[in-house]
N, C-alpha and C positions, 0 to 999 in steps of 0.2 A: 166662967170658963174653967174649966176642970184641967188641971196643970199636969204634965206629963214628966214622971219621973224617970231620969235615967241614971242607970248602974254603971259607972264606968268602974272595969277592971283594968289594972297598972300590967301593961306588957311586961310579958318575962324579961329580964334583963340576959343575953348570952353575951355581953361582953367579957372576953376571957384570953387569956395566951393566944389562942389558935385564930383569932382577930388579926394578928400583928403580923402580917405578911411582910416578904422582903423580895424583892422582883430583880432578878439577876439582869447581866448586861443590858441590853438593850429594850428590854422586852418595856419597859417603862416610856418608854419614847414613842412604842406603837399604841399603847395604853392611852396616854396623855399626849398627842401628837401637834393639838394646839396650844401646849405650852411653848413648843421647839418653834415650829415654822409660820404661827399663826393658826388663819383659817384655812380648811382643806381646798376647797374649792374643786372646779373641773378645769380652771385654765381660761373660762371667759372674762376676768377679769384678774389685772397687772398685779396684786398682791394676793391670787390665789396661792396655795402651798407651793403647786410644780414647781413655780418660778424661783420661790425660797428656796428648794433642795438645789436649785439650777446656780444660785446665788451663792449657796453655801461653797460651794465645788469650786467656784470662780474664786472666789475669794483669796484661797488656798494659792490659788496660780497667780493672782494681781499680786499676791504680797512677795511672793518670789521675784513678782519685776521690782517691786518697789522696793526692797532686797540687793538690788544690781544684777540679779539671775534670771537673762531667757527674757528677750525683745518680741517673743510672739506666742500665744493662744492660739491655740486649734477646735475649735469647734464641730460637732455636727450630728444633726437629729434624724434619725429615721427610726419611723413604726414606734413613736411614743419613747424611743428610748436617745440619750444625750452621751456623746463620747468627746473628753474633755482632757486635749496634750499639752500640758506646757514644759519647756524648755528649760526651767528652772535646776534647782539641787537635787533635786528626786527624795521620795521619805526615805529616810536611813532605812538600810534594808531589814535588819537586826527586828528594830522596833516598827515594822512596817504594818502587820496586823494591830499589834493594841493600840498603834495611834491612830486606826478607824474602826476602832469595833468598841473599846473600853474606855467609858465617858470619863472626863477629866484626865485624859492622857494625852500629851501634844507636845510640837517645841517651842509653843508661845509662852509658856510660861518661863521662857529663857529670857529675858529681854537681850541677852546679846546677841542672842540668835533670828529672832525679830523684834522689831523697832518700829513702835508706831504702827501696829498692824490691825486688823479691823474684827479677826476674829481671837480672844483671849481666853474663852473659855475651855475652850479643847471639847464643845460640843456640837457643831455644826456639819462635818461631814459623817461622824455615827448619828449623826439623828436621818442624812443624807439616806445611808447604811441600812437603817431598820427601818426606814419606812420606799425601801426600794424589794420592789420584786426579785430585781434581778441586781445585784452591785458586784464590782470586778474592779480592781485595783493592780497597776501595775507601775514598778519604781523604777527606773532605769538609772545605775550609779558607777560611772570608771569602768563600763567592762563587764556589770554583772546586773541581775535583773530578780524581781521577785512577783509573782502576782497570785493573788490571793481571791476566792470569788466568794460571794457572799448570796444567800436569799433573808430577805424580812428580815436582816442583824446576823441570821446566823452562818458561820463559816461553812462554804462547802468542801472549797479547796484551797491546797496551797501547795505552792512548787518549792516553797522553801528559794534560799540565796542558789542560783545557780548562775552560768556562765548566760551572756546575750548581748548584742549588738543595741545599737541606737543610741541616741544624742540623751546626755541628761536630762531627768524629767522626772513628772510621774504622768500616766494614762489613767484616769476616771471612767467607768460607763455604769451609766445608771439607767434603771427605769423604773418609775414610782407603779407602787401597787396597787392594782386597780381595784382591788377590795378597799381601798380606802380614798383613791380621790379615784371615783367612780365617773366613767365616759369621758376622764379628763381628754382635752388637746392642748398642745402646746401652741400658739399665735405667735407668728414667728415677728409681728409687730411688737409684739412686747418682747420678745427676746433681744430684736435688734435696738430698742429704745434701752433697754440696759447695757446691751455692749457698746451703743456711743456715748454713754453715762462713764463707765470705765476707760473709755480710750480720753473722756476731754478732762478725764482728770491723770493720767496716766501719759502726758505725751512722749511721744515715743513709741509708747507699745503699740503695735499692730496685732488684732484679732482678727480671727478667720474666720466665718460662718456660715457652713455648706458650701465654700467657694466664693464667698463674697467679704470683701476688705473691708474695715472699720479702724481708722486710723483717725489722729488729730495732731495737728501742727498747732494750733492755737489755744488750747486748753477750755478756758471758761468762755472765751469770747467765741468759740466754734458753739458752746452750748445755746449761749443765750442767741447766738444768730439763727438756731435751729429751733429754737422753743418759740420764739417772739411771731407773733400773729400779726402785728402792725410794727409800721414804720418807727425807725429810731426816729427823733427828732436831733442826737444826735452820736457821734461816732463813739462805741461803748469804750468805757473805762475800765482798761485792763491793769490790773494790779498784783505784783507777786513780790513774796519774801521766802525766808526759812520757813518752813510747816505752816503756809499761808498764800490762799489766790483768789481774790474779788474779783470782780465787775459787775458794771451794771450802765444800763441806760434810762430814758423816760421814753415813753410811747404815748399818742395817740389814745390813750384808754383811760379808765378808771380803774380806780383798787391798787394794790399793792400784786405784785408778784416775786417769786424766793425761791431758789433753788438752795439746797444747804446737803455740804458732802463731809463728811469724818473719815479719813485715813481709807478715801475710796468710797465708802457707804452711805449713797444715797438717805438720807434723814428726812423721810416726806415728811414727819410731823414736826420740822425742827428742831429746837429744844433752847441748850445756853448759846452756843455758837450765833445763830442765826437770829436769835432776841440781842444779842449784844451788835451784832456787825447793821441791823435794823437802826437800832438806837446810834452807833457809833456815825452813820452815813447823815442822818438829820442833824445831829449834833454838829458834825465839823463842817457843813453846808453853811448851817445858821451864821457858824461862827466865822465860815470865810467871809460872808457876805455882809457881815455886820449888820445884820435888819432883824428888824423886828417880827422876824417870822414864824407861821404857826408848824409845824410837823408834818400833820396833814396835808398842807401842799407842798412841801417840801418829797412827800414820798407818792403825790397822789401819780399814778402811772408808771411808775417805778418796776424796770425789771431785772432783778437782781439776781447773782450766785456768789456763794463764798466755799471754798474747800480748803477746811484743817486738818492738821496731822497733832496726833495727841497720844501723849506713850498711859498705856494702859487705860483707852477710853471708856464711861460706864452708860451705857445702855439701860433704857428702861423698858428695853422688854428683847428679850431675844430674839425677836427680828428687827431689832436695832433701826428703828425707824424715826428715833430722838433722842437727841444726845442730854444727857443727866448728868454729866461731867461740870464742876464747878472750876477744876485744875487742871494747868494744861500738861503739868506736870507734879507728880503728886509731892514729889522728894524734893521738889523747888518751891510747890505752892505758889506757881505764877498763875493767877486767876485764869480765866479764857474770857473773861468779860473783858479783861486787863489789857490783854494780848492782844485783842482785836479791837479795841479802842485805839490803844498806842498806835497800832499798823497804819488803821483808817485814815485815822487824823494828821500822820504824818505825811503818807502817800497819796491820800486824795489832795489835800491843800497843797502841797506841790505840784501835783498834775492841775490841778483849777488854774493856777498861777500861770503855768507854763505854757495852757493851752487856754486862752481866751477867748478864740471861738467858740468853744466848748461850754464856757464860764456863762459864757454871755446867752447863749441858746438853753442853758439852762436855768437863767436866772431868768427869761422870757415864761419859760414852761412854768417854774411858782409861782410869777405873777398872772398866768393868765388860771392858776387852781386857787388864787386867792380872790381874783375877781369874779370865778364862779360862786365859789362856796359863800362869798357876802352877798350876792346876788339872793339868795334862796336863806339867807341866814333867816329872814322870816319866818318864811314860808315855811324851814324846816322846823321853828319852833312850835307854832301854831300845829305842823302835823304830829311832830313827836306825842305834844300835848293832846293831838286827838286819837295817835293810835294807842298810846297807855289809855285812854278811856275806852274805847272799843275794844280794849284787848281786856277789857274786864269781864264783857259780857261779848265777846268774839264770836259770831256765829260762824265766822270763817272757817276757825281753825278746832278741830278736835284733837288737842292734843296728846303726848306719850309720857308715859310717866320718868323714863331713863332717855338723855339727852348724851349728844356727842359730847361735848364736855362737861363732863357732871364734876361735882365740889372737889373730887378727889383729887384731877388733875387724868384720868384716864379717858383714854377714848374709848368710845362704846361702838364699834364698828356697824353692828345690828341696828342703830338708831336710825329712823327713817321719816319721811314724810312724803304724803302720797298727794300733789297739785288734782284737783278731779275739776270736772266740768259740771254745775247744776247738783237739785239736791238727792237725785233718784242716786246717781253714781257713788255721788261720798257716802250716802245710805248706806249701801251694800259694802263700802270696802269698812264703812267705820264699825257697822256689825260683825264684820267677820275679821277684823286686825287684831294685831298682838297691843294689848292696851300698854304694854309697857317699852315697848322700842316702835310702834308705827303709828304714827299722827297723821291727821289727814286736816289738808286745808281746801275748802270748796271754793270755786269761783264763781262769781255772780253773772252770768253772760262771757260775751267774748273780752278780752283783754284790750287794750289800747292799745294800737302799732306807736311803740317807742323809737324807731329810728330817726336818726338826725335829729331827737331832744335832746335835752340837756338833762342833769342828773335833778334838776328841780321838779318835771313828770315825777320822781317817785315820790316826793314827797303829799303834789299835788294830785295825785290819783289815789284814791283810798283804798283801791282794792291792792296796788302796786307798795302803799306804806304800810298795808297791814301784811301783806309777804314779806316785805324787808323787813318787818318787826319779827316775825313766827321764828323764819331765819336768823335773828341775829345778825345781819350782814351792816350792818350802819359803819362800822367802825375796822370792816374787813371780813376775811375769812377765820381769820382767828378763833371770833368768839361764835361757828355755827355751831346750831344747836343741834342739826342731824347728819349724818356721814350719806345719808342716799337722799339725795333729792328727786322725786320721781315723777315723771309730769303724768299722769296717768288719764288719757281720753280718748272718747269712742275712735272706733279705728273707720271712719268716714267722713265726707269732705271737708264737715263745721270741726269734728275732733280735728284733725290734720291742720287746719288751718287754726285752733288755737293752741296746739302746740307748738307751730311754726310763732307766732305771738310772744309764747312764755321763751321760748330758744331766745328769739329776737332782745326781749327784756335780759336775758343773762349774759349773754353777751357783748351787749352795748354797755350794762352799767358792772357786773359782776362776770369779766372773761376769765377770772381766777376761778372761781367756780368750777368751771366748767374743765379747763386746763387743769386741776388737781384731782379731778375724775371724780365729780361729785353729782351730776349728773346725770340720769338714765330715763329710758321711755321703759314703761311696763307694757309688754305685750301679754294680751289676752287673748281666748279663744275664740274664734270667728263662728266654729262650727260647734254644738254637742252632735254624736251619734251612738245611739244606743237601741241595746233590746233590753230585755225583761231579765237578762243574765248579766250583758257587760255595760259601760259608757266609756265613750271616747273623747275623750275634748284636743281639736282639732284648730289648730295654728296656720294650716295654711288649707287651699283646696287641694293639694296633693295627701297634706293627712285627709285630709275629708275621705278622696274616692280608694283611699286604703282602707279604711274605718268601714268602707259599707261593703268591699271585698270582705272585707273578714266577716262581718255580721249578716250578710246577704241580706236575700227582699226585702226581708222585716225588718229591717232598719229603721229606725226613726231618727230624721235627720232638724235642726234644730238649727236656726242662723242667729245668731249674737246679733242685733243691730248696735246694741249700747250696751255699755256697763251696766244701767240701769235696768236690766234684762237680764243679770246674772244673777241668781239667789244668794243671800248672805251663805247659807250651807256649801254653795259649789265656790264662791267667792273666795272662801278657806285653802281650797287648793291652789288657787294662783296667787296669792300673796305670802304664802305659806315656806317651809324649804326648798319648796320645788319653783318659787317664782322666778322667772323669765324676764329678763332686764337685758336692753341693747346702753352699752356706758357711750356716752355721748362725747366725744374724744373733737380735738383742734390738731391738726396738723398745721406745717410753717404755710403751708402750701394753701389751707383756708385762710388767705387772707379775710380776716375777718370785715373789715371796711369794706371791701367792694364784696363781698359776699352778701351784708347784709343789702348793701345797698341795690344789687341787681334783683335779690329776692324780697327785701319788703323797702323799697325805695320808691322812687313817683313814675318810676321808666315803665309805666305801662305798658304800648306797646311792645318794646323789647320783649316782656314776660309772655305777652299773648304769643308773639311769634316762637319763643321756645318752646311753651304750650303746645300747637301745633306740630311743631317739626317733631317734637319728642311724644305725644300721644300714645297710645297705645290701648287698643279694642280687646278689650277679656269678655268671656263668656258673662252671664249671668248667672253669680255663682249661685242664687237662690234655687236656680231651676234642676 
């Protein structure tokens, strides 16, 4: 064979002075905008950007109550834009532009000035700033008033200190720029799930939004009463100190559940707090009861919150969504692991003590997670031992090279894994996926209706222990492997009904899953319509009969029966930036026990007769 030789020449090097750029105010924040707020997003889901700039602004106003200044927030959103009064000390007027325009300028780096506050770096409302279309700032102080307006960071106007009525404060309005979180909307579920996140840790303060109150008398126990999906088993354990407030109950359920708050700041990923008050709850249990017990049923069902206050807390990522703080205070070096042992252990074993009822309905609930778990202790060794062998040679699972928690200890938010039906389906999405954040795992037929089994079905089903293996879920939410779980199937009667299946499975054994919004259905195209110039991919029959208005006669119209109908080529665009994802969400209100049970329970009849009553006759969309 005759070898082919190549000349490689060494690229010019132009590294040189005029490389070294320096990017004045803000202009860095619109540059790098996922450094600041995260990801951009449009607003259909709870940690898109909006909600972060919406967050940021909040913040500024919680610390003023938490401060002693200004018992209420003012809210209110029209036409994509947020206007935001609190009652507080108002920004000095003086320094009122640099301490939202020029990064690292603020009054938190005062500690007397605030104490235990959430935001430290003096970057969160300029980042608000330069990535707002429109930003307008107004301070209300003793009599005099300043307000200053801003587009994308930079200054348009300013009134300077002059004379002006109104109660202390400052006034925010913002609206994020639509060159950059493009067709966003605001979901006023997710706004109002944040302001009851701040009022149950904040009580006292009363929020307004758009004319509707959000207030909390109870604090943690008002949360976990609104998060919990099943029944306490029994009445939650409320707990507070100095810079410290627990509770928790047991449910009905399996897994573990956690809510964890920093100086107001929701911590979805946890961090030290929340490892420590975990560990701290097992431990002083074990030890009230003096038995010989394992952890795991000590915590199986477990719904918990904890909210710290922590002077100068550290954040491992600027959207502070895990705490990295070792001390709860730096110039004391009092651990938070410390802190929150000491508390536990004090105030739980006194409250066990004092409330025996309690004691005794709890100490029923371990015994009856340690009569399960030895029930299956077989069963689950024999499986573990067979899903590591099948997971050698897995034809289920194709999986992704970057996982939600990789060695580093970061979460990889992009990590994904797509549930498919049969092997035509997973064909097309595993030829066309990003090999290094999207896995795909196939199912062999329809799934098993898991309702009213016990957690032993997973081990005994092998298509159910080889998901909980892919996932990682044995041992919690903790260690999953992907931040999207995506059930992905045909959009007709047998798909619908095995994704009712796979729901039904997360549910019943994994409802933390689902309740930390890891969940979603991928919707795909029903319709292509094209001509020989454009193609349309069509989501509902209303895009359909727009797609053949615009392209007239010569339309060629095109019906999706299955996934396995879609080409690897066009398969690119729906799993791609532009895919389309409904997040699978629990309200208090889904009781999840008699939800599942009226829909995949043995109540036949009943079902048939909702069937009917509820019906509904659509055209033939093929025709």
């Amino acid at each position: 064979m005759e070898e082919l030789e190549l000349e490689i020449t060494p690229q010019e090097d132009n590294y040189g002075d005029e490389n070294i750029v320096h990017i004045e105010g803000l202009a860095h924040v619109r540059l790098r905008p996922g450094m600041y707020i995260g990801k951009l997003g449009d607003g259909s889901h709870a940690d898109d950007g909006i909600y972060v700039l919406l967050k940021e602004v909040l913040d500024n106003s919680i610390d003023e109550f938490r401060m002693g200044k200004g018992k209420q927030i003012e809210l209110s959103l029209s036409n994509g834009a947020f206007t935001i009064r609190d009652y507080g000390r108002g920004i000095p007027l003086g320094k009122m532009v640099e301490a939202i325009s020029i990064m690292n300028t603020g009054g938190k780096y005062d500690s007397k000035a605030f104490k235990k506050s959430v935001g430290l770096n003096g970057v969160g409302t300029k980042a608000v700033n330069a990535l707002s279309e429109q930003f307008k700032v107004q301070s209300f102080r003793d009599g005099e008033t300043r307000i200053a307006e801003f587009s994308k960071g930079e200054i348009t106007s300013d009134t300077g200190i002059i004379p002006g009525e109104g109660a202390n404060g400052t006034m925010v309005y913002f609206k994020p720029d639509d060159t950059l979180f493009q067709n966003y909307n605001y979901r006023e579920e997710f706004v109002e799930d944040m302001l009851r996140n701040y009022t149950y840790l904040n009580t006292g303060l009363t929020i307004v939004f758009n004319g509707r109150k959000f207030i909390s008398k109870n604090g943690l126990s008002d949360l976990l009463n609104e998060k919990m999906t099943a029944e306490s088993i029994y009445p939650i354990i409320h707990l507070k100190g100095e810079d410290i407030e627990v509770a928790f109950t047991h449910c009905e359920q399996y897994g573990e559940e956690y809510y964890s708050f920093v100086n107001g700041q929701h911590t979805t990923q946890g961090g030290t707090h929340q490892a420590a008050y975990r560990e701290a709850i097992g431990r002083t249990i074990k030890e009230f009861y003096n038995k010989n017990m394992e952890l795991v049923d000590i915590r199986a069902g477990i719904v918990a919150a904890i909210a710290i206050n922590v002077e100068e807390p550290v954040f491992e990522s600027q959207t502070k969504t895990k705490l990295g703080s070792r001390d709860m205070d730096p110039k004391s070096g009092l651990s938070v692991n410390k802190f929150v042992n000491d508390f536990v252990k004090k105030e739980l074993d006194n409250y066990l003590h004092k409330n025996p009822n309690t004691s005794d309905a709890l100490l029923k609930k371990i015994q009856d997670a340690e009569k399960e778990r030895k029930a299956i202790a077989g069963v689950t060794k024999t499986a573990r031992e067979r899903a590591k062998k099948a997971n050698l040679h897995n034809k289920n699972l194709r999986d992704c090279r970057i996982h939600y928690n990789d060695p580093k200890g970061d979460k990889q938010e992009d990590s994904s894994i797509f549930i498919t039906e049969g092997d035509s389906a997973s064909g097309s999405i595993t030829k066309s996926r990003d090999v290094n954040v999207q896995a795909v795992f196939s199912l062999r037929g329809k799934p098993l209706n898991c309702f009213g089994l016990t957690r032993k079905v997973v081990y005994e089903n092998l298509e159910f222990n080889l998901l909980q293996a892919a996932l990682n879920l044995e041992e919690g939410i903790e260690g999953l492997r992907y931040n999207k779980v995506i059930i992905a199937t045909d959009a007709d009667v047998d798909g619908m009904h095995i994704r009712l299946l796979l729901l039904t499975f997360f549910l019943q054994f994994f409802p933390d899953l689902v309740k930390k919004g890891h969940v979603y259905i991928l919707q795909t195209p029903l319709f292509r319509v094209r001509d020989k110039k454009q193609t349309f991919y069509c989501y509902t029959d209303e895009e359909r009969l727009n797609a053949i208005n615009k392209l007239g006669a010569k339309a060629e119209i095109t019906r999706f029966k299955g996934l396995g109908e879609i080409s690897p080529d066009e398969f690119k665009h729906f799993i791609g930036k532009d895919i389309r994802l409904d997040q699978v969400s629990l309200r208090k209100e889904d009781a999840v026990g008699g939800l599942l049970d009226f829909y995949m329970g043995k109540n036949t009849p009943e079902r048939q007769l909702f069937i009917i009553d509820n019906l509904v006759v659509e055209e033939d969309l093929e025709e």
